[in-house]
C-alpha positions as CSV (number, residue, x, y, z in Angstrom):
1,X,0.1,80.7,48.8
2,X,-2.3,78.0,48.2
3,X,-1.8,75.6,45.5
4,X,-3.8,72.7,43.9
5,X,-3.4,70.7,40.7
6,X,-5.7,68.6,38.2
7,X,-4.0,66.0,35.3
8,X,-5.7,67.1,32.1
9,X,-5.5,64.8,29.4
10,X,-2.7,65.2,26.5
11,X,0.1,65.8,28.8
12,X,-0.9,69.0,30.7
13,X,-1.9,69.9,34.3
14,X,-3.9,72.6,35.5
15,X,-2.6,74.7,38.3
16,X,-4.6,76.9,40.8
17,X,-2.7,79.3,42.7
18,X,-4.2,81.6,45.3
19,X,-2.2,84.1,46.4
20,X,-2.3,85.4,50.3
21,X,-4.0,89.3,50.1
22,X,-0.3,90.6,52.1
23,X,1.9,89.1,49.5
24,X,-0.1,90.8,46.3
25,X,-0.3,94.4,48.5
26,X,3.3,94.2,48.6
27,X,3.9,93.4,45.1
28,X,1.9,96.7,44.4
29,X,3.8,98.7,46.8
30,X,6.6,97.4,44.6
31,X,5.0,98.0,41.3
32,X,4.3,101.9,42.5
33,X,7.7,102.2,43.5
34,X,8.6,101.3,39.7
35,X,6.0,103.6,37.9
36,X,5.3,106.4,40.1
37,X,8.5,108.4,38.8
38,X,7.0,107.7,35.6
39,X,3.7,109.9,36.1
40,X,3.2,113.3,36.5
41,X,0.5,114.2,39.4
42,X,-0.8,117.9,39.8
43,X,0.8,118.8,43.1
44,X,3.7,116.8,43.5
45,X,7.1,116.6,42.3
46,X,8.2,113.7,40.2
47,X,8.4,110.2,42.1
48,X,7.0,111.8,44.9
49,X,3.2,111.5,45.2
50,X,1.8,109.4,48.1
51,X,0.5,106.0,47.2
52,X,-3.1,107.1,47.6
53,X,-2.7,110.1,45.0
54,X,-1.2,107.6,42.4
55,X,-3.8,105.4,42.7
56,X,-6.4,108.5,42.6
57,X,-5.1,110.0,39.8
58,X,-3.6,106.8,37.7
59,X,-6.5,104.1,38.4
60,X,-6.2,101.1,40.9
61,X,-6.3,99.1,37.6
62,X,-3.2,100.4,35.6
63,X,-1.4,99.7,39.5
64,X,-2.8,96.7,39.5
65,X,-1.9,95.2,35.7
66,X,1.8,96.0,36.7
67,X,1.9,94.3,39.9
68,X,0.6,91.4,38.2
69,X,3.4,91.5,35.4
70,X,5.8,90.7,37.8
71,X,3.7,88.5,40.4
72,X,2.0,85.6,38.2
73,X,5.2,84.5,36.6
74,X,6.8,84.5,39.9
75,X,4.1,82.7,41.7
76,X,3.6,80.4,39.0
77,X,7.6,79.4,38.9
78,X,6.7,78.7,42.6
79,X,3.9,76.8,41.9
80,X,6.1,74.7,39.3
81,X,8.8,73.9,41.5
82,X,6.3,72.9,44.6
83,X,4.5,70.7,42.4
84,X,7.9,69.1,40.6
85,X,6.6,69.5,37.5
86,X,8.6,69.6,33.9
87,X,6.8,72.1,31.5
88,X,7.6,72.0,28.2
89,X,6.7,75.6,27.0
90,X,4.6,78.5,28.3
91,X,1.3,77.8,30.1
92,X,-2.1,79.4,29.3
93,X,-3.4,81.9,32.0
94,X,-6.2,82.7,33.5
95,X,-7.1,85.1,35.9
96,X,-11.0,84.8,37.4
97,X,-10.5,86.6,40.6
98,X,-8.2,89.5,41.2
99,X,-9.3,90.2,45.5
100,X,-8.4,88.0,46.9
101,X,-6.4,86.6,43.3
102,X,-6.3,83.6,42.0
103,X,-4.5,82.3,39.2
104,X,-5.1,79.2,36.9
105,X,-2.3,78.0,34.5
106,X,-2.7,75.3,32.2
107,X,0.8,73.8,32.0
108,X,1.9,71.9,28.9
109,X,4.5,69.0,30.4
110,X,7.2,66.9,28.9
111,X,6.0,64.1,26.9
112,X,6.8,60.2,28.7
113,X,5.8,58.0,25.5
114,X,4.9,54.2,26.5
115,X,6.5,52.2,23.8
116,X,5.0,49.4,25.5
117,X,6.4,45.8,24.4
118,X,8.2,47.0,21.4
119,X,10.8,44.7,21.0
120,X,8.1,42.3,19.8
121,X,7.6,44.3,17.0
122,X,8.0,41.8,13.8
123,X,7.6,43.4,10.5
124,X,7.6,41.3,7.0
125,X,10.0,43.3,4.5
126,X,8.6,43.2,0.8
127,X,11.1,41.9,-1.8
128,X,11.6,44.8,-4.5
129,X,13.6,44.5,-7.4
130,X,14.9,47.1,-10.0
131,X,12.0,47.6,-13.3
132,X,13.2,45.1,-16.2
133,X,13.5,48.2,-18.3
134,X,15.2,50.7,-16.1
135,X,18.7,50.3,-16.9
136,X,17.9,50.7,-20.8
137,X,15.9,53.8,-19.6
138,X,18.4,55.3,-17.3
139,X,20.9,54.7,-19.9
140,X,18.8,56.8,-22.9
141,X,18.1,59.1,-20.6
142,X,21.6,59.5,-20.0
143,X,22.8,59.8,-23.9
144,X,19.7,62.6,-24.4
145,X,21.5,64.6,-22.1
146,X,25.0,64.3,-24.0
147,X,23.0,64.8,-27.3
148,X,23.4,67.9,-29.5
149,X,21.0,70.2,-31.6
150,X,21.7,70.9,-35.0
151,X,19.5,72.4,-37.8
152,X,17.9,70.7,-40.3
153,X,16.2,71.5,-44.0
154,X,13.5,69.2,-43.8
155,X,9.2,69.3,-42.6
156,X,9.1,69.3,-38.3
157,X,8.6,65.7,-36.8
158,X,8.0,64.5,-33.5
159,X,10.9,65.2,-31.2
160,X,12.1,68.3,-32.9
161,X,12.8,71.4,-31.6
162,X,11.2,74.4,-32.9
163,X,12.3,78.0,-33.1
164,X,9.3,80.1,-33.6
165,X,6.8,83.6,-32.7
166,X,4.2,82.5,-31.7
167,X,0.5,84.6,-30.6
168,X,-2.6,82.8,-29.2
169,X,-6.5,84.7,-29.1
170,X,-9.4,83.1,-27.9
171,X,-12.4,85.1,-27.8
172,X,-11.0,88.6,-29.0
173,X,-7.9,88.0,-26.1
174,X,-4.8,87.7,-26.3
175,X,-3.4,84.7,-24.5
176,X,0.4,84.5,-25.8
177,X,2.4,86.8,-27.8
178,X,6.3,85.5,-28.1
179,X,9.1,85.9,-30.4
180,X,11.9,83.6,-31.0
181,X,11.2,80.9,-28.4
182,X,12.1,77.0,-28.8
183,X,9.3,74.3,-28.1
184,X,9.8,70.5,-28.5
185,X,7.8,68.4,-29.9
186,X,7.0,66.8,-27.2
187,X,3.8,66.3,-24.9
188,X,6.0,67.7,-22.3
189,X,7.5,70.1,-24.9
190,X,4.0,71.6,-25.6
191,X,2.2,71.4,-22.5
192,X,1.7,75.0,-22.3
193,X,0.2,75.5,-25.8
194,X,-2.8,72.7,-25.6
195,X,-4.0,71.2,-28.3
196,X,-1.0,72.5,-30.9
197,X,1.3,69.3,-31.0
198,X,-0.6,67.6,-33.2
199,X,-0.9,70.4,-36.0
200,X,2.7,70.8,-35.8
201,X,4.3,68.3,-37.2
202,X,5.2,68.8,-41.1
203,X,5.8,72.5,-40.3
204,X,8.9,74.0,-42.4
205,X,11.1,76.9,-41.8
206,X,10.3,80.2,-43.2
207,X,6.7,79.6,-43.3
208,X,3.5,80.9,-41.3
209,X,0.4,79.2,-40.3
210,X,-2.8,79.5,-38.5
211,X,-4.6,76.9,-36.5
212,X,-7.9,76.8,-34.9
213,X,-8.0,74.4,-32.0
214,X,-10.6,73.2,-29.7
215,X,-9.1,72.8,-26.4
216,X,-10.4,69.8,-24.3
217,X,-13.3,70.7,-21.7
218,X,-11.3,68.8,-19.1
219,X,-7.5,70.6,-19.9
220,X,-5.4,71.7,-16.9
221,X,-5.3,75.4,-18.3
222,X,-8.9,76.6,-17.1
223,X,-8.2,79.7,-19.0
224,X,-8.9,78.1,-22.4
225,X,-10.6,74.7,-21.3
226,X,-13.5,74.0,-23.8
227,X,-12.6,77.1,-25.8
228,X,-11.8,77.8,-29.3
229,X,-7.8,79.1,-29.4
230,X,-6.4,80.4,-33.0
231,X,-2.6,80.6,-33.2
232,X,-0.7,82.1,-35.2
233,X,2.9,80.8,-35.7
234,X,6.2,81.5,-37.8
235,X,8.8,79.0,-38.3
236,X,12.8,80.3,-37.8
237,X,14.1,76.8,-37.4
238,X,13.9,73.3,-37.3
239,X,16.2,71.5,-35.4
240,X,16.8,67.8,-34.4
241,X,18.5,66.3,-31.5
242,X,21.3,64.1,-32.3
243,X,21.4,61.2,-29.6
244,X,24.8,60.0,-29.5
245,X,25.5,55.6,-29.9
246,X,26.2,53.5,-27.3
247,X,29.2,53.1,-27.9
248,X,33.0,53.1,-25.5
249,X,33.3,56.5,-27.3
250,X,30.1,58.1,-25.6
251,X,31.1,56.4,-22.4
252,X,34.3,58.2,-22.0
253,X,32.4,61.7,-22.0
254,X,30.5,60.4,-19.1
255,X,31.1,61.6,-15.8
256,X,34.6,60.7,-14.9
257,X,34.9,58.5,-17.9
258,X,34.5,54.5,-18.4
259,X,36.8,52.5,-20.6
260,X,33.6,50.6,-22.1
261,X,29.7,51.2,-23.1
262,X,29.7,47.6,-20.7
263,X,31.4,49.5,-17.8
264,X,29.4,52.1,-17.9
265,X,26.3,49.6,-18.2
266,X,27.5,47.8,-15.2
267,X,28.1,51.3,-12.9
268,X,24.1,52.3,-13.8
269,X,23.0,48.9,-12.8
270,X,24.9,48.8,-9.8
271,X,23.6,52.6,-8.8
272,X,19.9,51.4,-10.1
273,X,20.0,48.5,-7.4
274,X,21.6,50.4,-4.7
275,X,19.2,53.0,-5.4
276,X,15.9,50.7,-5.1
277,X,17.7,48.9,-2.2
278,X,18.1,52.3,-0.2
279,X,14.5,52.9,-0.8
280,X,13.7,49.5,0.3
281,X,15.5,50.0,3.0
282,X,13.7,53.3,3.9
283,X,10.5,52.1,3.3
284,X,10.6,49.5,5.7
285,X,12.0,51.9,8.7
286,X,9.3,54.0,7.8
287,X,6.9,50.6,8.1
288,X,8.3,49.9,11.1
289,X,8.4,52.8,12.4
290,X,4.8,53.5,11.9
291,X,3.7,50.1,13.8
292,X,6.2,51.5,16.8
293,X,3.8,54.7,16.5
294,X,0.6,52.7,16.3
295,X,1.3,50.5,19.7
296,X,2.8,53.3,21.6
297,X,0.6,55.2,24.3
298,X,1.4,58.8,22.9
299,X,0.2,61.8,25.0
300,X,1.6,65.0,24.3
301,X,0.6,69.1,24.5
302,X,-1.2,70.4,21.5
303,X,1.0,73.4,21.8
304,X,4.1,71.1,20.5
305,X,2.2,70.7,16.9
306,X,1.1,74.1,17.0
307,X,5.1,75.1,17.0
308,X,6.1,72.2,14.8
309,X,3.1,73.7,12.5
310,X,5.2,77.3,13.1
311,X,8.0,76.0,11.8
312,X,6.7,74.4,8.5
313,X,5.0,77.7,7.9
314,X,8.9,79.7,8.2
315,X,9.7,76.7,5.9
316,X,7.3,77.6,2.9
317,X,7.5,81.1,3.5
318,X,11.4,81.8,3.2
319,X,11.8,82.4,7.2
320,X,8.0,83.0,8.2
321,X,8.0,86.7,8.5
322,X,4.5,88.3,8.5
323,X,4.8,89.8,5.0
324,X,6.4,86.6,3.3
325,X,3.5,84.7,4.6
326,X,0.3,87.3,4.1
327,X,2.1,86.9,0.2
328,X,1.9,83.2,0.7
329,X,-2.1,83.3,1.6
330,X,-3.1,85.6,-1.1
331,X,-1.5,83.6,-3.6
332,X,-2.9,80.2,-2.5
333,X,-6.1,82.0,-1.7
334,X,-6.7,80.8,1.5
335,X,-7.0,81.9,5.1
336,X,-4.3,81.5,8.0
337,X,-6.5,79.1,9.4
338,X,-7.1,77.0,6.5
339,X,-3.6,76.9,6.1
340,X,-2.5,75.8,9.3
341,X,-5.3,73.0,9.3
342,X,-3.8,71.8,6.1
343,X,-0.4,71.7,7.7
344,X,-1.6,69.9,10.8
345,X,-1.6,66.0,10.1
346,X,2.3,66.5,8.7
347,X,3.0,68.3,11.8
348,X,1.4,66.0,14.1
349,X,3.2,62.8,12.0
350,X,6.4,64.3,12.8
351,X,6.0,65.3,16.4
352,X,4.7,61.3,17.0
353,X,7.9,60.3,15.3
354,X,10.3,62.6,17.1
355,X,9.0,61.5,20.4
356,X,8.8,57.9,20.2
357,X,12.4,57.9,18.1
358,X,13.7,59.6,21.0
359,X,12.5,57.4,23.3
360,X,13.5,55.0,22.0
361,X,17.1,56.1,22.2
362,X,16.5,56.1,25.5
363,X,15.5,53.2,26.1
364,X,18.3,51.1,24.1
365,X,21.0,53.1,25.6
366,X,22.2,54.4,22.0
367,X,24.8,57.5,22.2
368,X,27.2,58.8,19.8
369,X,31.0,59.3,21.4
370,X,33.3,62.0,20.7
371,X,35.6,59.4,19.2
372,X,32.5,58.8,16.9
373,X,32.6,62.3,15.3
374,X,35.7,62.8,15.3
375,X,36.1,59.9,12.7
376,X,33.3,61.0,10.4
377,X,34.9,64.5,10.3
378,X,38.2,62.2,9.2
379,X,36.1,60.5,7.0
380,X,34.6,63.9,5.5
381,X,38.4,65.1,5.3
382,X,39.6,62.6,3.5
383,X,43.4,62.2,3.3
384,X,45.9,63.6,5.7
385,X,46.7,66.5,3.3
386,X,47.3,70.8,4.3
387,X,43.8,71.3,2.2
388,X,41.9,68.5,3.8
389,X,43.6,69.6,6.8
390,X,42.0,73.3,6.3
391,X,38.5,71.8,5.0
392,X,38.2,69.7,8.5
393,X,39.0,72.6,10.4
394,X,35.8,74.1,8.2
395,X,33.6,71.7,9.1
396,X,34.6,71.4,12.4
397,X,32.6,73.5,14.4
398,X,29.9,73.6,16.7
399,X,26.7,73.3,14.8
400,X,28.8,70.8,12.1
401,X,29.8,69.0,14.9
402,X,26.3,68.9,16.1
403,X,24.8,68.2,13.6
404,X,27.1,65.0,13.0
405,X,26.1,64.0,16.3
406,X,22.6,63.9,15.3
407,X,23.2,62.3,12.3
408,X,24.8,59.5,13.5
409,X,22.6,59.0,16.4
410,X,19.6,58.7,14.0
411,X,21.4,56.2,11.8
412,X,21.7,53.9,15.1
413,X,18.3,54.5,16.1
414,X,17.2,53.1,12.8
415,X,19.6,50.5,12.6
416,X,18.4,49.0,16.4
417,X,14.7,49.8,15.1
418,X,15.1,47.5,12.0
419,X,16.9,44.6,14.0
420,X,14.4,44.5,16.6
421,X,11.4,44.1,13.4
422,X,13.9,41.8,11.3
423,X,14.3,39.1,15.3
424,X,17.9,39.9,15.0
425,X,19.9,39.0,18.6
426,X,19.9,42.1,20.8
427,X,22.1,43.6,23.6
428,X,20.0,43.9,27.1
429,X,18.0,47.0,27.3
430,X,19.2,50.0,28.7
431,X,18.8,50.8,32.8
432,X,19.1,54.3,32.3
433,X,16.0,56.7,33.1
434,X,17.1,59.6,30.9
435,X,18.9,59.5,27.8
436,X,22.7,58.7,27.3
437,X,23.3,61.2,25.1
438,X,20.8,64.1,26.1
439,X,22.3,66.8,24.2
440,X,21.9,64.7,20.3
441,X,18.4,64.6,20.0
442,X,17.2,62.1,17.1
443,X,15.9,62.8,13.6
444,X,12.4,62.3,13.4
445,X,13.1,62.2,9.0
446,X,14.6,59.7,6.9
447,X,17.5,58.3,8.4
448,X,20.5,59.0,6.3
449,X,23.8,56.4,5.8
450,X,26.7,59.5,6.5
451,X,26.9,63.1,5.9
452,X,28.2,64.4,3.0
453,X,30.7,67.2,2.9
454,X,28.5,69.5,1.7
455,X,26.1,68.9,4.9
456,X,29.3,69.1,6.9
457,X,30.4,72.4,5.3
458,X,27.2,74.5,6.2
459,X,26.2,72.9,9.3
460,X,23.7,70.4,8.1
461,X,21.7,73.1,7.1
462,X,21.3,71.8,3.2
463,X,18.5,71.2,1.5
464,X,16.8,68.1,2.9
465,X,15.6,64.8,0.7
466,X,12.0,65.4,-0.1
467,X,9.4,63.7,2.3
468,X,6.6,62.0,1.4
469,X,4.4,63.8,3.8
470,X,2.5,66.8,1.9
471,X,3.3,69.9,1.8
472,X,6.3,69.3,4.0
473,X,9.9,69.0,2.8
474,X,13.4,68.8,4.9
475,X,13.6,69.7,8.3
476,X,12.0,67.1,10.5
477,X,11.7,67.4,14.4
478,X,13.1,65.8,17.7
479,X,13.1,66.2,21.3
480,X,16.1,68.1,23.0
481,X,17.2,67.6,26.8
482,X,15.3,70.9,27.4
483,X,12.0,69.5,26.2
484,X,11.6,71.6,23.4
485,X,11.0,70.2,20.1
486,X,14.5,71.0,18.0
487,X,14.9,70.8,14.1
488,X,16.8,68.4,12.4
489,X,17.8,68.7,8.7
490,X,17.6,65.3,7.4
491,X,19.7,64.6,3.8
492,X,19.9,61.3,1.6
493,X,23.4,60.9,-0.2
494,X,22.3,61.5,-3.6
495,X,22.8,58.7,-6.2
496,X,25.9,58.8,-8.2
497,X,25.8,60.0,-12.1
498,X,25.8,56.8,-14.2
């Protein structure tokens, strides 16, 4: 066997295998030793036809296509091993000669990121500070959820909620015909019915009007954009929300309760700054992170975006089955093609990330012990009690376990990645050619502080914190020991009710 190979560009190499003319007849003598039992020749009992009447009656071709089943992958693992090579997922065949054959793969390798010198990476954080307004926001918002509805006897105003039937027509169509639904008076409230807040207000219970509305050339709704809409509307009710005070009252509903309006004041400033200081903190990894990316030298296999695109696609489609995803297409009204090329920048942002995050793991030595997981499961267990003791035992388990591991080892990643922008003192780098801890690949996402018991309890596989690349939410990606790309829920500890 004859073997040559060519470095083509984005991590691949191109093997050419010819095989010696003795070696493929005796993978066909081998392949009609499998079928010929399988065929039923005029003249001959079953499995018992001569080599020559096979190929007669059966075709030299159909002989031929199952040698070959068995021969190319065997000569190309071969070819693999002779050449040391690392693929990274199934090569792309060719076939241009069959007598005497030869055989070109092009293999997709294991990515080697450069990160170059990237513990000269400086980046500037930007000072952020809670709005002026937000804690008087956060805490209205907070009393309009604790506020009741009650009826009143008196004309609609803004803010009220509405119980009416309610029919549109434009045109000689119908558009809406509903009975006893609530609307508030609200642009939110009335987005659906454009153009109606305005003639609403004053409306009294028990009566009936009509309205004729022009609906803006430019509204949302193309149905009725630019069009004349007449409704016709009966009012059962009026009610008005009742926004309780800020008072020590109200503030021992809340939550868990707080003694005082002040304490409870002082909890939703303190989870208002640690919120915009955890997005701070995020937003500069992601900064840094994205200069690490721009100074790498980054080759990788197209393929590894195609699968990371894949997996997006089994995402947004509820497990990516071939029905769940022809649905998909027909409601967004585009092709498979059109689709995938929408999904591909995301794709190719998080396969960048995943690799040069796990290189850098690598490269700093950063591993997550045993003794490390075993004391976030403590952690996640809480006191030493029999139903803590039976909820570790939940989460402790093979995928919760690895899923921990990632967790944690993304956390450090981070954490060295945000010292080295911020000049902080470093250990010396790691010696090691291959990672420390091969088997916890690192999340390519949002790093995350801990995990919470409810990640714990089903694995990590919660709902992740929404991204902001488009069209891509939760799982991110990272790079295993066997080269494959892996998926890695990421989570954010959500912020604490006021």
């Amino acid at each position: 066997m004859k073997i040559t190979s060519e470095r083509k560009p984005d991590s691949q190499v191109l093997l050419e295998i010819e095989v010696d003319p003795e070696r493929l007849q005796k993978s066909m003598d081998q392949a009609y030793r499998r079928i010929v039992g399988k065929y039923r020749i005029p003249g001959f009992r079953p499995g018992k036809a001569p080599r020559v009447m096979f190929e007669r009656y059966v075709g030299r071709e159909t002989l031929l296509r199952e040698a070959l089943e068995t021969l190319v992958p065997e000569v190309y693992d071969e070819a693999v091993k002779d050449q040391a090579l690392d693929p990274i997922d199934q090569p792309q065949f060719e076939i241009p000669e069959v007598e005497p054959l030869r055989i070109k793969a092009t293999v997709p390798l294991r990515p080697t990121p450069d990160l170059k010198a990237y513990r000269s990476i400086r980046v500037e954080r930007e000072e952020t500070a809670p709005e002026a307004d937000e804690v008087e926001k956060n805490l209205e918002e907070l009393r309009r959820r604790y506020a009741t509805v009650e009826p009143v006897e008196r004309p609609a105003q803004a803010g009220d909620i509405l119980r009416i039937d309610i029919s549109a027509r434009s045109n000689d169509s119908e558009l809406l015909n509903e009975t006893d639904i609530d609307l508030r008076l609200t642009p939110e409230g009335m987005a659906g019915v454009p153009g109606l807040l305005e003639k609403m207000a004053g409306c009294e219970k028990g009566k009936s009007y009509d309205f004729e509305v022009e609906v803006a050339a430019d509204d949302s709704d193309a149905a009725v954009a630019g069009k004349q809409v007449v409704y016709h509307i009966e009012v059962n009710e009026v009610k008005e929300e009742k926004v309780p005070e800020p008072t020590d009252e109200f503030a021992r509903e809340v939550g868990e309760g707080f003694d005082t309006f002040v304490a409870l004041r002082e909890r939703v400033e303190s989870d208002i700054r640690k919120r915009v200081e955890d997005k701070s903190n995020r937003d500069y990894e992601q900064k840094v992170l994205d200069s690490l990316i721009e100074q790498a030298q980054l080759e990788y296999p197209p393929i590894l975006v195609e699968r990371e695109i894949d997996h997006i696609i089994s995402e947004q489609t509820g497990g990516g089955s071939r029905a769940n995803l022809d649905a998909a297409l027909r409601g967004a009204g585009r092709s498979e093609q059109e689709f995938r090329d929408e999904l591909r920048p995301p794709a190719k942002q998080r396969v960048e990330r995943s690799l040069v995050l796990t290189e850098l793991a690598t490269n700093e030595g950063l591993a997550v012990q045993p003794e490390d997981v075993e004391a976030e499961l403590d952690r996640l267990a809480g006191a030493n009690t029999p139903q803590n003791a039976r909820m570790r035992e939940m989460f402790d388990t093979p995928t919760g376990r690895e899923f921990i591991e990632r967790t944690l080892l993304t956390r450090k990643v981070y954490d060295r990645l945000r010292d080295i922008a911020e000049g902080h003192e470093l250990p010396p780098q790691a010696v090691a050619a291959k990672p420390a801890q091969p088997g916890a690949p690192v999340d390519a996402g949002e790093p995350v502080a801990s995990v919470s018991k409810a990640e714990a309890d089903s694995g990590g596989q919660t709902k992740a914190a929404e991204q902001d690349e488009p069209a891509v939410k939760g799982q991110d990606t990272s790079l295993g020991n066997d080269g494959k790309l892996k998926h890695v829920e990421t989570a954010e500890a959500a912020p604490t009710e006021g």
